[in-house]
C-alpha positions in Angstrom: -8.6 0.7 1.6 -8.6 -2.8 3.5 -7.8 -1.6 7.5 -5.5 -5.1 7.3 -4.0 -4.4 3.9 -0.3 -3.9 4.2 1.5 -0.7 3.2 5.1 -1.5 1.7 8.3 0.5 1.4 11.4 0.0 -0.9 14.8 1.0 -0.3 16.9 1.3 -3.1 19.7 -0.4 -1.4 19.7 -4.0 0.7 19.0 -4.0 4.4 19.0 -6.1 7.3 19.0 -3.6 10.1 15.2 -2.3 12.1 14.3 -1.5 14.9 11.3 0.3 16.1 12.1 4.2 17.3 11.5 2.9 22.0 11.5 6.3 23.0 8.8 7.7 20.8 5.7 6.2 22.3 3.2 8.8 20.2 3.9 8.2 16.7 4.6 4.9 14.5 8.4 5.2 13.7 10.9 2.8 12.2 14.4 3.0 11.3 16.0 1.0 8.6 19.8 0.8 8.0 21.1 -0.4 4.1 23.9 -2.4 3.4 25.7 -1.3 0.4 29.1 -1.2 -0.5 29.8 1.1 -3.1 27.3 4.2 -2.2 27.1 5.9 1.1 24.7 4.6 3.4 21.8 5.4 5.0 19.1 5.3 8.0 15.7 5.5 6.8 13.8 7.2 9.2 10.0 5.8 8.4 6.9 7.6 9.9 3.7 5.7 9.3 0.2 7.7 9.3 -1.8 5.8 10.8 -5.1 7.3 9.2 -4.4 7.9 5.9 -2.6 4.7 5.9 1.1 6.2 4.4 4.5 6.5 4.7 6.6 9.7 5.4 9.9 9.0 5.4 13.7 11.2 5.8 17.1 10.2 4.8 19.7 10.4 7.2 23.3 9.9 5.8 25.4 6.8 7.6 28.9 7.6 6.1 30.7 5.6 8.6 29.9 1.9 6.6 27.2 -0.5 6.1 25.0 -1.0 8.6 23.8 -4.4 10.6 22.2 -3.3 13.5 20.8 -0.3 14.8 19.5 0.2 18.5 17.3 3.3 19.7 18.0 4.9 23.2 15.0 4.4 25.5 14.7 7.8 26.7 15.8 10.3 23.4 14.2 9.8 20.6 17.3 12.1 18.6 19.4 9.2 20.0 20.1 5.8 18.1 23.2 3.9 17.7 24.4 1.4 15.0 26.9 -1.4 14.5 28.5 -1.1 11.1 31.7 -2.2 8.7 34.4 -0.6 8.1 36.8 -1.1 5.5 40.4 0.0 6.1 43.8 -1.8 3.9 41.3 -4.5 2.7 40.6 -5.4 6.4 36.8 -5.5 7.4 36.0 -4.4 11.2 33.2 -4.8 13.0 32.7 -0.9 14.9 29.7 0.6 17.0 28.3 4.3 17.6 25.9 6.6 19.4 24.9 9.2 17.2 21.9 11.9 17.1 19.9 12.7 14.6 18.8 16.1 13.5 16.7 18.1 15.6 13.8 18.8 13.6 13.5 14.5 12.9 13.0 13.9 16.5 9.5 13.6 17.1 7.3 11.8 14.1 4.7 14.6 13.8 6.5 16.7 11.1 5.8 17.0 7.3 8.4 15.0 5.0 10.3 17.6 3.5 10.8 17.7 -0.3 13.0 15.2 -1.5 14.4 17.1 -4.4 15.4 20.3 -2.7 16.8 18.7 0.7 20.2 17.3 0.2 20.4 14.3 2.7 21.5 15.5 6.3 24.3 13.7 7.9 24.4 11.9 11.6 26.0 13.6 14.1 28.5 11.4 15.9 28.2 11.4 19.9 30.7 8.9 20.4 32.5 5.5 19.4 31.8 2.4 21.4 35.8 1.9 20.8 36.7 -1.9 21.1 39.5 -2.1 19.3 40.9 -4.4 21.9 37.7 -6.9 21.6 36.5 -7.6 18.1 34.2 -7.3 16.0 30.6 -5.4 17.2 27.8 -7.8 16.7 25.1 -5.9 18.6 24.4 -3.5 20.8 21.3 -3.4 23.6 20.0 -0.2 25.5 19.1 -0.9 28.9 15.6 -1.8 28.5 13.9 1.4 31.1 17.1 3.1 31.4 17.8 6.9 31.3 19.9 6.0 27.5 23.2 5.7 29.8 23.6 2.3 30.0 24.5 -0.1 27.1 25.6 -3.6 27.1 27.8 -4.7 23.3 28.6 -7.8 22.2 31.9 -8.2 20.6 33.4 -11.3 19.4 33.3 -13.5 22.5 33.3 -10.4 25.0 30.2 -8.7 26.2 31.0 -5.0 27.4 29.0 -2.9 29.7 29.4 0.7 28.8 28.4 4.2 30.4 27.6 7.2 28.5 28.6 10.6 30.1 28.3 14.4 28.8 24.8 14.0 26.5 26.5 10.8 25.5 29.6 11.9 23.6 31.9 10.2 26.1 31.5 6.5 26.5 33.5 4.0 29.0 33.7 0.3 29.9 32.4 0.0 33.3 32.8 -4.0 33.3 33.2 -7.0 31.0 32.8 -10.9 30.4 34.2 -13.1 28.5 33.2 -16.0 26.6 35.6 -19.0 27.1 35.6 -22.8 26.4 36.1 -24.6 23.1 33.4 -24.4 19.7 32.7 -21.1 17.8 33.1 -18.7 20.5 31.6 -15.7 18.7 28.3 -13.7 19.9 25.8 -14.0 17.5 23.0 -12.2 19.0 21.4 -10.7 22.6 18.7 -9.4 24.5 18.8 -7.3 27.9 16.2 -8.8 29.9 13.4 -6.1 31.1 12.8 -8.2 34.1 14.4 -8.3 37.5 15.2 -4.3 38.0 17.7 -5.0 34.1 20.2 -7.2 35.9 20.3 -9.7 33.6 21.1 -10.5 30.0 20.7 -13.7 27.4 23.3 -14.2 25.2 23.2 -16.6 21.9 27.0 -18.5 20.2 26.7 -21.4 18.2 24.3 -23.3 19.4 24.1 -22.3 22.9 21.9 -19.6 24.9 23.1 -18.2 28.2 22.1 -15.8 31.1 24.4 -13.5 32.2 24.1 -11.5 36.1 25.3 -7.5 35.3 26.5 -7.1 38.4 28.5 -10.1 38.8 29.5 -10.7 35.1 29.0 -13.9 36.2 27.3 -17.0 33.9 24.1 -17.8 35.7 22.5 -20.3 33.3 23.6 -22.0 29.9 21.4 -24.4 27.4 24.0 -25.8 25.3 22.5 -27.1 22.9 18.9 -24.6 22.6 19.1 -25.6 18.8 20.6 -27.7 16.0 22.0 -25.4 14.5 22.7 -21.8 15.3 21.0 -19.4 17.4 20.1 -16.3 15.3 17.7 -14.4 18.0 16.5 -13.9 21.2 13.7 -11.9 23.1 12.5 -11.9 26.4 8.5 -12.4 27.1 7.6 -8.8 28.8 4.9 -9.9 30.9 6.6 -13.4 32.1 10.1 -12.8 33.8 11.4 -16.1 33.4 10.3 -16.4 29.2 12.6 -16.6 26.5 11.9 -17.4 22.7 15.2 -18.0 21.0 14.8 -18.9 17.0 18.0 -19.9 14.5 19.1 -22.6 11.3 17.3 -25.6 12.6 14.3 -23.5 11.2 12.8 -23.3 14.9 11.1 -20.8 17.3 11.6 -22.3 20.8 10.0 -21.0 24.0 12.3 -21.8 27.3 11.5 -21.2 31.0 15.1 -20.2 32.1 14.1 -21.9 35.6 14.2 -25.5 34.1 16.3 -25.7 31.1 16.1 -29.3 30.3 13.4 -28.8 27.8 11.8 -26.1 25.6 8.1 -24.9 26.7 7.5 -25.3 23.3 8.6 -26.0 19.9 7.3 -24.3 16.4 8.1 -25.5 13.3 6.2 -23.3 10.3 9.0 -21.7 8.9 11.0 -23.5 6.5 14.3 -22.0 6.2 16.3 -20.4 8.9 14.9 -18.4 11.4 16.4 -14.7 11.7 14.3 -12.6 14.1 11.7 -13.6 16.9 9.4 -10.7 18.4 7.3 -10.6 21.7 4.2 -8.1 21.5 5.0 -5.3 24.5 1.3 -5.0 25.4 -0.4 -9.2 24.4 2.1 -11.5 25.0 0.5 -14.3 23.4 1.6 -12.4 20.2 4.7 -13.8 18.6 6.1 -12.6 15.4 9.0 -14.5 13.9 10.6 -13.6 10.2 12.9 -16.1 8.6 15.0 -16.6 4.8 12.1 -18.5 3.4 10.7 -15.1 2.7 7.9 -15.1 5.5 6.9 -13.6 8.3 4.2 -15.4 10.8 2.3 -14.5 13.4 1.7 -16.8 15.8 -0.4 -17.1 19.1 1.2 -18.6 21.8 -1.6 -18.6 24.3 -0.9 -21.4 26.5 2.3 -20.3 27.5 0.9 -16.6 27.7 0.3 -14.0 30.9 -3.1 -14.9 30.1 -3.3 -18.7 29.4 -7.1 -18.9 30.0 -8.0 -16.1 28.3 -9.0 -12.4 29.7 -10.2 -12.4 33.8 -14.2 -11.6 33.5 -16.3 -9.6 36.3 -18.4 -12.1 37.3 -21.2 -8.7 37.2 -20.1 -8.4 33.5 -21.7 -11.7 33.0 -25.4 -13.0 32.6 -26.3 -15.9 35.2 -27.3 -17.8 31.5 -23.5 -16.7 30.6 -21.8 -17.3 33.6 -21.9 -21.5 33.7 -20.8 -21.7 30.2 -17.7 -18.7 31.1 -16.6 -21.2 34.2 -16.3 -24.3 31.9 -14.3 -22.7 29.6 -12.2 -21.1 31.9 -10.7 -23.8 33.0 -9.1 -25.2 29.7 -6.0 -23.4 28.6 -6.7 -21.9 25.4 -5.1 -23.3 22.3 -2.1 -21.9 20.3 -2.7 -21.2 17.1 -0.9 -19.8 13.7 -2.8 -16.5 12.9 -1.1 -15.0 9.7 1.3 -15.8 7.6 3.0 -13.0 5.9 3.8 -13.3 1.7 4.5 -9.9 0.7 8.4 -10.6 0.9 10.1 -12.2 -2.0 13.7 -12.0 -0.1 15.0 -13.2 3.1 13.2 -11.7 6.3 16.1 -10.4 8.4 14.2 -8.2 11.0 10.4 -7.6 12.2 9.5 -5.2 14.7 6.8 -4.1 16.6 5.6 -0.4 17.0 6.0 1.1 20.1 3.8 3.4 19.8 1.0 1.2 18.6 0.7 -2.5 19.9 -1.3 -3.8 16.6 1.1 -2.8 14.0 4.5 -4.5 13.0 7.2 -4.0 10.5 9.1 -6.9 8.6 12.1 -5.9 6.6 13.7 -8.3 4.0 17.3 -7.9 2.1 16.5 -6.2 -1.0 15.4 -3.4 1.3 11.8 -4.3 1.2 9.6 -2.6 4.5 6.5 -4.1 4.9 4.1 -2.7 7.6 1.4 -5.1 8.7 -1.6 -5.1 11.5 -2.6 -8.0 13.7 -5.9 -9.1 11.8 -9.3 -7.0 12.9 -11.1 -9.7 14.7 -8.0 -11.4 16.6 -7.3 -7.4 17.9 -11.3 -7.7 19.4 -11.1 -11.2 20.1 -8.1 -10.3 22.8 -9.7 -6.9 24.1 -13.2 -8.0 24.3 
């Protein structure tokens, strides 16, 4: 088989929610929430062999509602939590919990048992996130290198700090924001920064992206108008503290230095319908995945704007003297950026792509009709940037 070739999943069910398994830093694991409304539903936890190029996957009941966004704890892999509707006297509300997952599923090393003598084991519930008194859950975010006892949610126009206590079955608000001024004044999306010892957060409403201080709960920058239309997605570059890509409607992936907000760093425009997810790489940050409702998924090298805009630093002993005049010259140019792949295997939306944290080449997209696809960075780019 093709080492690039994808490998593709189907749920039987539609899904929007992924996310890769943070804790687990050993084995390739995914976890995929559906979105159905008249059978129970379900967290597919997906463990990809590497090797023999397969899936293993386990079934984890969700009875609580369907699910549109699922976040893993940093430092349990057992622990995951998940924002999902619930349907009570024909009134839909927007809920969030910590749960655990069987024992046995924690680590990705273990056989997939047989489907037809294993009933479907159930979540076990650690806590609610109870905001009954702030709306509807849009998403929740681990502290990016916490201990899994700090979260941040985004409700409505509120964004709650919360600590978990005792193994995370109790939960409290330990401070709060809130949105305020005039427009749609509704969360859409979020991303705990990873940068400045986790003290700050960006936040997208409407058209707008904004910075938040932690401690302070204070607003400490805002673009108002980042897109034309709304602001589906954030993520923070890893390597660059001051890096945000932000994606939404206007069918745009835009790359801001939060220092000088004036002006995006840069614009892309390859995608032709809205824009739902954008993705750093952990380890290459030049890598950018972004999936969007026009059924792709692209890879993109952003290079230029990159921890490494001129390419890999070379031992000068590394190089032959023959080498070494041709090495300066082209040192000095910043590299160009470039559109690697573009992804067709989807013939739905693209809601979510992720990539592993366990292995820094491979990525999975997910589109609605529950469609998993699990992709590589091509063969020769992966050299190209090591060598």
């Amino acid at each position: 088989m093709e080492d690039d070739a994808p490998v593709i999943y189907g749920l039987e069910f539609q899904a929007r929610a992924l996310s890769a398994q943070t804790a687990e830093t050993d084995a390739i694991r995914f976890l995929v929430g559906t979105q159905s409304l008249k059978f129970e539903n379900q967290i597919h936890i997906i463990d990809f062999d590497d090797e023999n190029n397969i899936i293993n996957k386990n079934v984890l009941l969700h009875q609580a509602g369907e699910i549109w966004h699922i976040g893993t704890s940093p430092a349990d892999k057992g622990v995951l939590t998940t924002c999902y509707n619930k349907t009570s006297d024909c009134k839909v509300t927007g809920c969030a919990a910590v749960w655990r997952m069987p024992a046995e599923w924690e680590s990705g090393s273990h056989e997939s048992p047989d489907d037809s003598s294993n009933s479907p084991q159930t979540l076990e519930l650690l806590c609610h996130l109870d905001n009954t008194a702030h709306g509807n859950m849009a998403c929740v975010l681990w502290e990016p290198m916490g201990d899994g006892k700090r979260l941040i949610s985004l409700a409505d126009n509120h964004v709650l700090l919360w600590d978990l206590q005792e193994s995370s079955t109790k939960s409290a608000i330990s401070s709060s924001a809130t949105l305020e001024g005039k427009g749609q004044l509704k969360f859409t999306s979020g991303k705990w920064s990873p940068h400045h010892n986790c003290t700050q957060l960006a936040t997208a409403n409407d058209t707008a992206i904004r910075g938040w201080d932690i401690r302070s709960m204070s607003q400490i920058y805002c673009i108002e108008n980042a897109h034309g239309q709304l602001v589906r997605d954030l993520d923070f570059n890893p390597n660059k503290q001051y890096y945000l890509a932000s994606c939404g409607d206007d069918c745009k992936v835009k790359f801001w230095d939060v220092r000088n907000i004036g002006e995006p760093v840069k614009t892309l425009e390859e995608h032709s319908h809205w824009v739902w997810s954008v993705r750093y790489n952990h380890s290459h940050d030049q890598l950018v995945l972004t999936g969007s409702s026009d059924s792709r998924v692209i890879l993109s090298n952003m290079v230029s704007i990159s921890s490494e805009p001129f390419g890999h630093l070379v031992d000068e002993d590394d190089l032959s003297d023959a080498e070494d005049n041709g090495q300066e010259e082209k040192c000095k140019e910043p590299l160009q950026d470039s559109i690697i792949a573009t992804y067709e295997e989807h013939e739905d939306s693209v809601y979510a792509v992720e990539w592993s944290s366990a292995d820094p080449w491979l990525f999975a997209s997910l589109s609605y009709d529950g469609r998993l696809v699990i992709n590589r960075v091509p063969r020769a780019l992966k050299y190209r940037i090591l060598l």
